[in-house]
C-alpha positions in Angstrom: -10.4 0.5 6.8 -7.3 0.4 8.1 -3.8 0.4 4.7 -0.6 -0.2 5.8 2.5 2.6 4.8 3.3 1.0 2.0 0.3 1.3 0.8 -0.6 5.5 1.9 3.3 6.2 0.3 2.1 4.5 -3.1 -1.6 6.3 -3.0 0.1 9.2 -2.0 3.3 9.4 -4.5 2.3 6.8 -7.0 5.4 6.0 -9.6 5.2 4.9 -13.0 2.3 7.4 -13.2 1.3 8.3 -17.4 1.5 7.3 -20.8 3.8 5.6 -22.9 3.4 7.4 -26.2 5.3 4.8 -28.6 4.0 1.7 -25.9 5.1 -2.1 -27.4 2.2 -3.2 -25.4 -0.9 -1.5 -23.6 -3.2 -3.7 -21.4 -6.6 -2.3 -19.8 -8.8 -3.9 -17.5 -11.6 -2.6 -15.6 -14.1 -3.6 -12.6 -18.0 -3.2 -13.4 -18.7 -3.7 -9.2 -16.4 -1.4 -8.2 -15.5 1.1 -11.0 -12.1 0.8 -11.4 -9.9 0.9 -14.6 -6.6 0.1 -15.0 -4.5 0.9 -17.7 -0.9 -0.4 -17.9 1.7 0.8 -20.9 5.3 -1.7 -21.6 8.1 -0.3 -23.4 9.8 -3.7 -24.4 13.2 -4.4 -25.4 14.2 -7.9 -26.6 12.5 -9.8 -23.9 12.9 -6.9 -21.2 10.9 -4.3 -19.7 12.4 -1.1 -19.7 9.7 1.2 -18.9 6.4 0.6 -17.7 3.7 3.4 -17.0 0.1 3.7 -15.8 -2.8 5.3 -15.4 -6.1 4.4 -13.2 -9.4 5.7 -12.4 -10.6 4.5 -9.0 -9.7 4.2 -5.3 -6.7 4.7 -3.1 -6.1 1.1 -3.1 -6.5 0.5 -7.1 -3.7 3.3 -7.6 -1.6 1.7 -4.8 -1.6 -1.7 -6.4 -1.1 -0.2 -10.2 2.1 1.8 -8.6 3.5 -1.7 -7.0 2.4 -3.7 -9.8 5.1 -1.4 -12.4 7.4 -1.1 -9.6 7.6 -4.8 -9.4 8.1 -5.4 -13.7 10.3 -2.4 -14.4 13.7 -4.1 -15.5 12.3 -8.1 -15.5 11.6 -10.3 -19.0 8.7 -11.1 -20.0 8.6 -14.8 -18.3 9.4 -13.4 -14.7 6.3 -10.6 -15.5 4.0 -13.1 -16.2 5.1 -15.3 -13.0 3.2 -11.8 -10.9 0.3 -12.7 -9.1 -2.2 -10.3 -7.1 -0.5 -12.2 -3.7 2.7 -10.7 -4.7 1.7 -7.4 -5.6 -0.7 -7.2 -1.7 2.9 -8.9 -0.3 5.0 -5.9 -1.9 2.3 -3.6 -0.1 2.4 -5.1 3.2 -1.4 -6.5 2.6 -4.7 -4.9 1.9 -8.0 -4.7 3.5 -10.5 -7.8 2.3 -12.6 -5.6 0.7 -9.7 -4.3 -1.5 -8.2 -7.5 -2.4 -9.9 -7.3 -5.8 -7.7 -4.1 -7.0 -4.5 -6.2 -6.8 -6.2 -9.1 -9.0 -6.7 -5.8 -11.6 -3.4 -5.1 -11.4 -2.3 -8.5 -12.2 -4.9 -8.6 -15.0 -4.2 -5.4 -16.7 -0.2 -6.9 -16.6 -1.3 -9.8 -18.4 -3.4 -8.1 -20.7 -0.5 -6.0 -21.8 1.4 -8.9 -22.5 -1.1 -10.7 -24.3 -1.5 -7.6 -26.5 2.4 -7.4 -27.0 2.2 -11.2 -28.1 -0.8 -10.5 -30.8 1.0 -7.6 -32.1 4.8 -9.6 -32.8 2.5 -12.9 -33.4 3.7 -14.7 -30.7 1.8 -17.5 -29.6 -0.6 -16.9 -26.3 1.2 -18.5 -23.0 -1.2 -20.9 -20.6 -0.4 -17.9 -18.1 -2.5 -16.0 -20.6 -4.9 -18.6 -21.8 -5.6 -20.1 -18.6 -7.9 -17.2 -17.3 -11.7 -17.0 -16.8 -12.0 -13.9 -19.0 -12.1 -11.4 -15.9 -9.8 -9.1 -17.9 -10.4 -9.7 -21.6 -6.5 -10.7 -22.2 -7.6 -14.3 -23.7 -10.4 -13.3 -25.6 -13.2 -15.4 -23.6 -16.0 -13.5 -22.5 -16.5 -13.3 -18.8 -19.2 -15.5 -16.7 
């Protein structure tokens, strides 16, 4: 299996890495095929990110995509974090094997499901971005298929 640089540097040096003790928001997905858990913290700030943090249990790849994925939120509102997709986050990373293409839709998932939890707690009203999904991750509250 062949990653690209982009992809060693992250596995290798991985930032964002840990926990967000006071966290607005904490989002965790997880992968039953592959074992993978992601677990994403948001420090929020009117509308802003202003410090994001991570920790996840599984393969080079899966900590790769978590370290692009908080790379590519730190600093933006809400609206532009939910506009992240899996494509953007394998873009940012100068692509992935096939077989690791499902760790980047995790790390767009365990994004979301922060948000979503950042919405229930300040009673803000779920987004289609967030109610739109198939339950992979849990964020909506539908069970998966």
């Amino acid at each position: 299996m062949q990653y690209s640089e982009k992809v060693m540097d992250h596995f290798s040096n991985p930032r964002n890495v840990g926990k967000i003790e006071d966290a607005d928001a904490v989002g965790e997905v997880g992968n039953s095929k592959c074992g993978d858990i992601m677990k994403i913290y948001l420090k929020i700030d009117g509308e802003k990110i202003t410090d994001v943090k991570f920790n996840t249990f599984g393969c080079g790849a899966a900590v790769a995509t978590s370290s692009m994925a908080t790379e590519l939120i730190k600093g933006k509102t809400l609206d532009e974090v939910l506009k992240l997709t899996n494509k953007a986050v394998i873009e940012a990373l100068d692509g992935l094997p096939p077989a690791k293409i499902h760790c980047s839709v995790l790390a767009e998932e365990a994004v979301k499901a922060a948000i979503a939890d950042y919405y229930k707690k300040n009673n803000i009203p779920l987004s289609d971005e967030l109610t739109g999904c198939k339950g992979c991750c849990g964020a909506c509250g539908q069970k998966e298929n």
